[in-house]
C-alpha positions, 0 to 999 in steps of 0.5 A: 039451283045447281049444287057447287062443287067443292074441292075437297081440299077446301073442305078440309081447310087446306088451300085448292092447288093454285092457291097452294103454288101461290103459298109454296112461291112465297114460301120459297121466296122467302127462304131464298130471301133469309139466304140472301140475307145470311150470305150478306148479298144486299139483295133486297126482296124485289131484286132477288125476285127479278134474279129468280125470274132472270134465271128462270128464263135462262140467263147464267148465273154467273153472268147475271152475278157479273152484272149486279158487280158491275151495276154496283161498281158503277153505283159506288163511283156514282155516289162518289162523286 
């Protein structure tokens, strides 16, 4: 039976590079999410990912901020009626 082959980084407990991206997005998004939280955005935790993902791809900034005004401007006349 061959031997496996073990990353040495899962040797010595720390996680291999996939896993390590996968710690540093969350990490990450985390940290975006308590900034979102400290500037009072009302971003919840699956918006702001999709406003990540959404500027990732290329969209500006500026007008994805337009837009989430607009949605929410539409919202509120929405419920207030």
């Amino acid at each position: 039976m061959p031997e496996r082959m073990v990353d040495p980084a899962q040797q010595s407990g720390m996680p291999n590079s996939s896993e390590g991206s996968v710690v540093q997005n969350v990490q990450s998004m985390n940290i975006l999410l308590d900034i979102s939280d400290l500037l009072n955005t009302g971003l919840d935790a699956e918006t702001l990912a999709v406003c990540v993902r959404l500027l990732e791809l290329g969209i500006p900034a500026q007008a994805l901020a337009m837009t989430i005004k607009e949605l929410r401007k539409v919202r509120h006349n929405l419920e207030s009626t």
